[in-house]
C-alpha angles and dihedrals in degrees: 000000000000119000108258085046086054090047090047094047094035084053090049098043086045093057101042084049097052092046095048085047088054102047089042097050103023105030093026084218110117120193097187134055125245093258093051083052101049091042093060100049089042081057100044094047095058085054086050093051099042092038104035091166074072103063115090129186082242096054113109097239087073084073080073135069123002158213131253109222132190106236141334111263113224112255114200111226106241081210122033110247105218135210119233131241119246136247125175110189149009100282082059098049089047094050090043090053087046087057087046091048087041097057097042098039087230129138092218141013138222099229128179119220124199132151122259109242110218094224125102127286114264126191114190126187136201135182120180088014089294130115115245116180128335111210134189120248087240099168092344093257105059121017141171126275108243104163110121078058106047088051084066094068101088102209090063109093112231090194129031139176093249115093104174109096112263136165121209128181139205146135118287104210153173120243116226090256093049084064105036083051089049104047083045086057092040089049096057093050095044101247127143115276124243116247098213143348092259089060102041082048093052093049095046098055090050098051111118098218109071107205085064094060086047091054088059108084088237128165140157147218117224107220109175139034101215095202102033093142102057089051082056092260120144108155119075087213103050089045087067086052089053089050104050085049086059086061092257115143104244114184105248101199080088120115135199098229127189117220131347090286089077091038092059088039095050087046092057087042105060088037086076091034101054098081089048096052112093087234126050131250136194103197148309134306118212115199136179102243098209104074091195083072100052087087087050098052095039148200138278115216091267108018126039111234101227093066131056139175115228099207109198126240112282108275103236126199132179120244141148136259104227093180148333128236141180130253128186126210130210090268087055093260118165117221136181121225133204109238088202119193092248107266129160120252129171097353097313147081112256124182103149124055125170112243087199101217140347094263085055083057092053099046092058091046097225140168130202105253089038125140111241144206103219118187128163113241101235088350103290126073114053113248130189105220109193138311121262101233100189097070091059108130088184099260100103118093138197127278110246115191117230126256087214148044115270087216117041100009094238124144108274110222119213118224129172100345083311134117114224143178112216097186113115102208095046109148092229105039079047096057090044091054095055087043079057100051091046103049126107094270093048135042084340094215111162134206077048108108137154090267095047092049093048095052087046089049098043094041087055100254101108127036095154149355108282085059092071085074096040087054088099086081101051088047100122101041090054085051094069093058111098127260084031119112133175080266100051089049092042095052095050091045089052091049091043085054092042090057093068096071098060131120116271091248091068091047091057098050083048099061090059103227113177118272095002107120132181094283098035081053090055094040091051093058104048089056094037099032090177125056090217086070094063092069090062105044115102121218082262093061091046093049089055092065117098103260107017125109135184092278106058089030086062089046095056091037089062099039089061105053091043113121097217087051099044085054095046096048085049090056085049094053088045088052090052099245113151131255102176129106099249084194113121089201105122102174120223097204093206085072122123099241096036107121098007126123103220125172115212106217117168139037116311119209100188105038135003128264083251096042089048089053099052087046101055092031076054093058094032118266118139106241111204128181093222132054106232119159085266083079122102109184137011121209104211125195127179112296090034107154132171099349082062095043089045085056103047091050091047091050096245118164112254124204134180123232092253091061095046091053087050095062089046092046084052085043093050091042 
């Protein structure tokens, strides 16, 4: 075949695939069988691999296959994608409906009604009619680029008519039957089952290795044109339809709906239809439907006003508590635990829930055997409700909390209404503590969760921190348990490795000291910026640093002339872990911001609302989530709402971001 024959055919074979993958995924109306399908991408894959000049990223083939990647780089949002605000029955619709009239001085309003998919947020972007890069919502400024996964998913168009750039946004998610196929799957070959379809969703779309996340039965509905107004679109709803017309999947069960009584009506109708429904939902969007109106209306610093979610009252279900047991956290924490006779609940299986402390027991009044009412609070966490003291046959008993540790033995001491273990080398309080230092806010070292800490502790390789950075010499015995390969091994050494590196804040959270959090942790080393000056600091020195009070001063103060402590930071500095401060903030205290609590509320262009307040926390200001009159400056962007009111009637001292990056650039200069 010469090569403009194998451009003509590979253009023909490219359109007719790409039309069959729509109708199939998107219509659901094939007009071809599976053979015909699979004959014409094996085709079209031998003209790709004898003419590679051929293969676009556009071409379906690039649907098979795949490629394993390192890591997802971090992709920053060009417009935030914000969350949106709550609201849980029919006194709230209506009183969210009266804020929108009011605003608008309007007797009704043109709302648009969908369901939320319970899937993962999901931003793509295309320029010239071709997709670029599809990235998460992570924390709504900055996300992951999945793209190589998302390409996977065959009802998402790689190429559309449409070559103005454009960003639309929407929820990638697994049907009922993906998941039910999948933990059947799972079940034969012995692997963990997945709880629910958010979660396996969520997995599957982070999975390095592309041709997993293929294999998943995965799709998406496509909720939100980002930039409807500059493609002459006005109108929400007609922006669907535009979109729909552009070959994306849009979820059909939306209505256009006048005035709060249809609201109210299509909320109690889709409560009885959600179970009903092959993907599962976890509650309602409202929208304005005129998008004209959304600047109007307004933003909060984290929601826009002119959106909400409806979430649906909690699905409860009846079960029984077979039994309770006792759990212990890394501060020695007692808690009692829920053993459920397993039930499905919200779309997945539960059969733990915490019962949070023995007063919490009481309160419920509940007995082991009982009969129970589970629900899960805003559809997540598992929650036992009440007991259903009517079906008691007299064999349940009373739930009596334990004088002793389950796991060492050791006295439990009561404070507070609270069960704890004092005692330090506790197995439990100790695997929790390395699960700690390991985790993402801390010394970050993946590969180190919580499963893979608890079999290296229990097989004898790990007692205590300092022992994660001695695992190298234990490499080839680890290698002959099962599940571990010469890769396994290799990647956590190299992360382990890799930990050390780390600044000396994360260091510090990761220790676990009592009371020291995340931000006390950054705030401690860039006043401290060497872990050798901790040993010599009195409560008193402590005391005179912003946010901390006695409490956690006399905490630190104790962690660091502890003689266990002091041997187990020296271990770490043997092993070369850091104990430096990496910042290169060094604060010029003359500096407009130095000293100041300001609170960021709005949209930010330049940075994000995260990057800003790791900038101005770098050259000491203090940054708060909540205007007080403590606070001494607000940073206000477009859509800033009642922490910008609150200031202006306090008196508070507003500046845009344009100001404040005038004062850092003086400061940089």
């Amino acid at each position: 075949m010469e090569f403009e024959e194998a451009k003509a055919r590979a253009a023909f074979l490219t359109e007719t695939l790409n039309r069959w993958t729509y109708e199939y995924y998107v219509l659901d109306n094939p007009s071809h069988s599976d053979a015909e399908f699979d004959r014409y991408m094996e085709e079209l894959q031998r003209i790709e691999k004898e003419f590679p000049l051929l293969q676009s990223p556009t071409s379906p083939t690039q649907r098979v296959g795949g490629q394993v990647l390192d890591s997802f780089k971090k992709i920053p949002h060009k417009r935030l994608m914000l969350s949106l605000g709550d609201i849980f029955n029919e006194d709230e619709i209506r009183d969210w409906d009266r804020k929108i009239r009011e605003v608008l001085h309007k007797d009704v309003v043109d709302y648009m009604g969908e369901v939320k998919i319970d899937g993962l947020g999901m931003s793509l972007v295309y320029r010239e009619g071709v997709l670029q890069y599809c990235v998460t919502r992570g924390d709504g400024n900055m996300g992951e680029d999945v793209t190589e996964n998302v390409k996977k998913i065959p009802s998402i168009p790689l190429k559309v008519k449409e070559t103005r750039p454009f960003e639309v946004r929407g929820e990638v998610f697994m049907p009922k039957s993906s998941l039910e196929r999948l933990n059947n799957e799972r079940k034969k070959t012995g692997e963990p089952l997945f709880a629910n379809a958010r979660n396996a969703a969520a997995g599957s779309i982070r999975q390095l290795d592309s041709r997993i996340a293929a294999s998943r039965g995965l799709d998406a509905f496509w909720y939100y044109l980002v930039n409807a107004k500059e493609l002459g679109e006005h109108i929400h709803s007609k922006s669907l339809d535009y979109l729909d017309e552009l070959g994306f999947k849009t979820n059909h069960e939306r209505r256009k709906l006048h005035g709060v009584e249809e609201l109210i009506a299509y909320a109690k109708e889709y409560h009885e239809k959600r179970a009903s429904l092959p993907y599962d939902i976890d509650g309602l969007v409202f929208k304005v439907d005129d998008i004209d109106l959304y600047d109007i209306i307004g933003y909060t610093a984290k929601t826009p006003k002119w959106a909400i979610a409806y979430k649906f009252p909690p699905e409860e279900v009846s079960t029984k508590l077979l039994d309770i047991f006792l759990t212990v956290g890394r501060t020695g924490r007692i808690t009692p635990n829920a053993v459920l006779e397993p039930v499905r609940v919200a779309g997945s299986l539960v059969q733990r829930a915490t019962l949070n402390n023995e007063d919490f027991i009481a309160e419920k009044g509940l007995m082991i055997g009982d009969e129970v009412i589970l629900h899960k609070a805003a559809d997540v966490i598992p929650e036992v409700v009440r007991p259903l003291i009517d079906r008691r046959d007299g064999t349940e008993r009373p739930f009596v909390m334990a004088e002793n540790c389950p796991e060492c033995g050791q006295p439990l001491t009561k404070v507070q209404g609270l069960h704890y273990c004092l005692n330090p080398d506790c197995p439990s309080r100790k695997i929790e503590g390395m699960i700690h230092f390991a985790s993402r806010d801390a010394m970050d070292i993946d590969g180190m969760g919580s499963a893979v800490i608890e079999e290296l502790f229990g097989e004898g390789f790990i007692h205590e921190i300092p022992d994660i950075y001695d695992l190298y010499q234990h490499a080839e015995r680890i290698k002959e348990l099962d599940g571990w390969s010469n890769k396994s091994m290799s990647n956590l050494l190299g992360a382990i490795e890799e930990s050390k590196g780390k600044s000396l804040e994360r260091l510090l959270f990761g220790l676990g000291i009592k009371e020291v959090g995340n931000k006390t942790a950054k705030v401690l080393a860039r006043r401290h910026r060497n872990l050798d000056e901790y040993f010599t600091l009195t409560e008193e020195d402590y005391r005179k640093i912003d946010d901390i009070g006695p409490v956690m001063a006399a905490s630190l103060y104790g962690y660091f002339h502890d003689e266990k402590n002091i041997a187990m930071i020296e271990r770490l500095r043997v092993a070369g872990v850091n104990f430096e401060y990496l910042g290169t903030d060094t604060i010029d205290t003359t500096n407009y911001f130095y000293g100041k609590t300001v609170v960021l509320t709005g949209t930010l262009e330049r940075y994000s609302r995260e990057e800003m307040t790791s900038i101005l926390e770098g050259i000491g200001a203090k940054c708060s989530g909540s205007v007080s009159k403590k606070t001494d400056i607000v940073i206000a962007g477009p859509g800033a709402g009642s922490k910008l009111a609150k200031a202006e009637a306090l008196g508070i001292k507003v500046i845009d971001e344009e100001e404040a990056l005038s004062h850092l650039s003086t400061l940089r200069s």
